[in-house]
N, C-alpha and C positions, 0 to 999 in steps of 0.2 A: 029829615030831622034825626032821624037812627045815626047816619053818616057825622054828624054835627055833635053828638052826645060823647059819641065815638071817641072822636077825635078829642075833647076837650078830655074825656075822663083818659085816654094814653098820655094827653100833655100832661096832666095831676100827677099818672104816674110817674111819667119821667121826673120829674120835680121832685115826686117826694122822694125819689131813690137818689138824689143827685146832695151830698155829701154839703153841709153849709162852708167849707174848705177843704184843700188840698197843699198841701206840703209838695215844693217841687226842688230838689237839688240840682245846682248847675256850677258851672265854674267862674261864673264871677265877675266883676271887671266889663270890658264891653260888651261881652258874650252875651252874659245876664241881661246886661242894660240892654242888648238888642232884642233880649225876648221879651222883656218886660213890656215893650211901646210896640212890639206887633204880635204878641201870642196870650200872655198872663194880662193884660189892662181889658183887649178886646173882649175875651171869654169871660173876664169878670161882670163885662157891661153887659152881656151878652145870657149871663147864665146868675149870675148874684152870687155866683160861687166865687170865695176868697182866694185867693193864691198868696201861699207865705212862700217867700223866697230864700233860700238856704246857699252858702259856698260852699264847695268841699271841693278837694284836689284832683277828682278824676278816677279815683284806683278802687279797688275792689272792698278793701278791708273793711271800710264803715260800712258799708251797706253789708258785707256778710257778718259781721257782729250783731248787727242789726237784725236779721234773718233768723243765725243761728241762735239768737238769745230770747227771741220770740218778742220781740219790744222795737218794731218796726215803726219809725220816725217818718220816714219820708212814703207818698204816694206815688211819685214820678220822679225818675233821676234821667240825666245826659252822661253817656257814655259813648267812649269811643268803640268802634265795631269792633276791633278784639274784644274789648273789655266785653262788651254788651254779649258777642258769643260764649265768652268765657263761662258770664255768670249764669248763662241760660243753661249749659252743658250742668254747672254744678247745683242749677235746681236753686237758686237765688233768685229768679225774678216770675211772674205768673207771663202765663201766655195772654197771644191778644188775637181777637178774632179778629185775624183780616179782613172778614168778607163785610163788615161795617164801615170796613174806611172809607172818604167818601170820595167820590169820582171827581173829575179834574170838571171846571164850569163849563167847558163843551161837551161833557155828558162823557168822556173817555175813563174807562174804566181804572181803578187805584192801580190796580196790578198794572199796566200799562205804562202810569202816568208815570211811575215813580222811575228815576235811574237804576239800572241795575246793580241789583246788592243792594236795595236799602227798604227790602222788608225783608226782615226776621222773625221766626216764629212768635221772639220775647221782645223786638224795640221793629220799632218805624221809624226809618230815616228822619235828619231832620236839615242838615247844612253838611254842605264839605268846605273844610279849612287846610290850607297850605303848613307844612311845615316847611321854613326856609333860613337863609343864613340871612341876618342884617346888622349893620354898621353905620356909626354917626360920620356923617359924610364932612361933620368940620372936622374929622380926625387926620382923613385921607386925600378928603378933595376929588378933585378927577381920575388921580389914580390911584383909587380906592379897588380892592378888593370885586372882582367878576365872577369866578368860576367857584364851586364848590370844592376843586383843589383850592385853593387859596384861602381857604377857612384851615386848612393843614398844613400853610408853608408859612412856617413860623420866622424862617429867614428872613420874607421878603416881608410881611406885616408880621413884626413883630407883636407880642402881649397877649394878655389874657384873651381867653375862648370862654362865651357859656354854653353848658352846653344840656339839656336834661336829664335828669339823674335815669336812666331809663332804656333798656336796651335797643327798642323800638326806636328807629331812627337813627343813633350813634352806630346803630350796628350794618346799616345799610348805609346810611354816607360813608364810612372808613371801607367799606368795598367801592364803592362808588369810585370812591376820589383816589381807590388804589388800581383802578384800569378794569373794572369790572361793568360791564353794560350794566344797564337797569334792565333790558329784557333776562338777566341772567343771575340777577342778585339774588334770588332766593335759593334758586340752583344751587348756587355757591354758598349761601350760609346756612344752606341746611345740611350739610358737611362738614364733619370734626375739623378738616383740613382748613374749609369756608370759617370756621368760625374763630380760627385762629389767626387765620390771615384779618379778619377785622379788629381783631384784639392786639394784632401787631401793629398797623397802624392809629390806632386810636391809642397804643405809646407812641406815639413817638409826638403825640402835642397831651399827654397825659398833666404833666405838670405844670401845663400850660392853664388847665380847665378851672373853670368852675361853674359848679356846679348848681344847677337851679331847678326847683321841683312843682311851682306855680307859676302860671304863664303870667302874671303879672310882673313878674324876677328881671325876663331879658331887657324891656325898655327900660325900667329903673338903673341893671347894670349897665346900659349903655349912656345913659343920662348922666351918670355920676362918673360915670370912666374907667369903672371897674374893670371892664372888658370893650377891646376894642372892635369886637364883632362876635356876635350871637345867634344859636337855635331858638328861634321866635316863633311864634305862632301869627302868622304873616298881620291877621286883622289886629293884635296888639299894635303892631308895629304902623298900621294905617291908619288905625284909632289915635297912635301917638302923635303922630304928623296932622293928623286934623284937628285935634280936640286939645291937644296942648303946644302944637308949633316948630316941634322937633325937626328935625335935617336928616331923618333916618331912611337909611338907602334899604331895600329890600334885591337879595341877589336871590332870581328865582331860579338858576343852576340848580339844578340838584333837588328841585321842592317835591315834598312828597304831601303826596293827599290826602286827607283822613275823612271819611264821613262820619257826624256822630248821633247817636240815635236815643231817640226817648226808649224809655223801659220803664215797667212798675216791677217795687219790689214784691217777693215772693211773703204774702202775707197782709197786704195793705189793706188797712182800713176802709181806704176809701176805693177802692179799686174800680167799682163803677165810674164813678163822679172822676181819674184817672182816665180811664179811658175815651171818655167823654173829650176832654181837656186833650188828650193825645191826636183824636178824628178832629177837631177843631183847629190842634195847633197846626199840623202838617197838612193842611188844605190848602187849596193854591194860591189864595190871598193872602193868608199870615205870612207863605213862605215868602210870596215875594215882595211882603212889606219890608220881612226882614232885611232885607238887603240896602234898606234906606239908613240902616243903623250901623252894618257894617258888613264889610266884604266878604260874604260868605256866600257858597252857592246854594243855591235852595235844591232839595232831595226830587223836585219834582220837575217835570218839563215843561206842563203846563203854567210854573211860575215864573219862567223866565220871560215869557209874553207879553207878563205886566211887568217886568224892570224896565224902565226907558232908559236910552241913550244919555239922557240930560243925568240921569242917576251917577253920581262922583262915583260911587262906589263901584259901577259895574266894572270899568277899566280895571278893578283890583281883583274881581273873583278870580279865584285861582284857575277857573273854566276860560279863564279870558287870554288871547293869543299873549303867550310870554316866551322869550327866547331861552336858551337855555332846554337841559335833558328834565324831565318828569318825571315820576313813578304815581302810583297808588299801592298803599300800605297795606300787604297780601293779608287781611284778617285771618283768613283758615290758616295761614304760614305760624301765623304767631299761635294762635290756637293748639296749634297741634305740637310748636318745639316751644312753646314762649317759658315752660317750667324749666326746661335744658338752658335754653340762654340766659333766663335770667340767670340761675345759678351760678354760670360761667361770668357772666358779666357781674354779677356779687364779689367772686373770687378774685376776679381781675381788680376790684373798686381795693378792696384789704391790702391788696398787695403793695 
């Protein structure tokens, strides 16, 4: 009977300390929509707690306005793993106690389960996403555009590039596609000499670009004909092709991989009722629900067990055998020069 009192009056407290909403920032578009229908519908049926859903662009500045002005909006944001180091180092987001997350369905421990790199003091993993070049295939046909040079050989596919406003990415394909390994790319731009030589080729298709700051930007530019090949965020671009019928070629040359991760900001309201929602979201069923919405890899190992074959989307995880060179986007690299580059890459945009 003791055992049974128990239990009911921790259920009471959990409940009452569990926040009647949460504010969750994410970026939008299919992303959102794919969390929406395996992570924020589930926990709502699940815990009665609301989930309001918020866009925002990805970058640091709202959320430290936010922070710094002591009027903290959001509970849970998605950030990419620079960012999410970033803002842990400058004391923007609270910590999360690892030792709660909860273990993978065969009883394997969180720390185990998860891909390396994807707990952080301040966020938990949550998907890795491709950045890669694509192009409407009625522009080119067959002999369309293959290598990640070829998004820089303006001779032979003439016209517009998009490309992100952002030095992350631009700064590793312009070494890439200028004879630089990927095992060597950081080497190389973490060097005044490295970082020149990327600023050198990223003229030479300069006034070729444009530029785009919401991953909604590339399929639109390439719909309309704005640009005849774009830096995409690979599941826009399979979202396109499924959901509205598109001809868009995906050239995985050169794709670079980003994992992005939950985090609560420093100050939240709800921060409980957040963390909660965080051990719920990145457990090995929501992850690998996700992947029914859209091509992304789930942070865990234990979630790929439940993607099946018959799943359209697995062929597209960026985890999934593609030809072409790879990277994974060094987070400490950017962490530790990302104020120098951007700077330099600001300088180079004026000029």
């Amino acid at each position: 009977m003791k055992s049974i009192v128990t239990s009911a009056v921790a259920a009471l407290c959990i409940s009452s300390a569990m926040a009647d909403s949460i504010t969750v920032a994410s970026w939008g578009g299919a992303y959102t929509a794919s969390q929406v229908q395996s992570q924020y519908i589930p926990f709502e049926s699940k815990t009665g707690v609301k989930i309001t859903s918020v866009d925002y662009d990805g970058t640091l500045g709202e959320l430290a306005t936010q922070v710094n002005s002591n009027n903290v909006k959001w509970d849970v944001v998605v950030f990419d793993k620079p960012e999410a180091l970033k803002a842990c180092e400058e004391g923007l987001l609270e910590k999360i106690d690892l030792s709660k997350l909860p273990a993978a369905e065969d009883g394997t421990a969180a720390v185990k389960d998860f891909l390396t790199g994807n707990i952080l003091p301040c966020g938990v993993g949550n998907t890795t996403y491709s950045n890669t070049v694509a192009y409407d295939r009625a522009k080119f046909g067959v002999n369309g555009p293959k290598t990640l040079e070829d998004f820089f050989n303006t001779k032979k596919f003439p016209g517009k590039r998009g490309l992100r406003k952002n030095p992350v990415v631009a700064m590793e394909w312009a070494l890439i596609a200028d004879g630089v390994s990927v095992a060597d790319v950081y080497k190389v731009l973490g060097t005044s000499s490295g970082v020149d030589r990327a600023l050198r080729k990223l003229n030479t298709i300069k006034k070729d670009i444009v530029w785009w700051e919401a991953g909604a930007q590339p399929p639109a530019l390439l719909a309309t004909g704005e640009v005849v090949m774009t830096h995409a965020y690979h599941g826009r671009i399979v979202n396109a092709n499924f959901k509205e019928k598109k001809n868009f070629a995906i050239i995985w040359d050169g794709q670079i991989q980003v994992s992005d991760f939950f985090v609560i900001p420093k100050g939240s309201k709800n921060s409980a009722t957040a963390n909660e929602f965080i051990r719920f979201a990145t457990s090995t069923k929501p992850l690998a629900d996700l992947t029914n919405y859209i091509p992304y890899s789930p942070s865990r190992k234990s979630s790929m067990s439940l993607v099946p074959d018959s799943n359209p989307n697995k062929v597209w995880l960026p985890t999934a055998a593609h030809p072409g060179r790879s990277m994974v986007v060094d987070a400490n690299f950017w962490l530790e020069h990302g104020d120098d580059l951007n700077k330099r890459f600001g300088v180079w945009l004026s000029k």
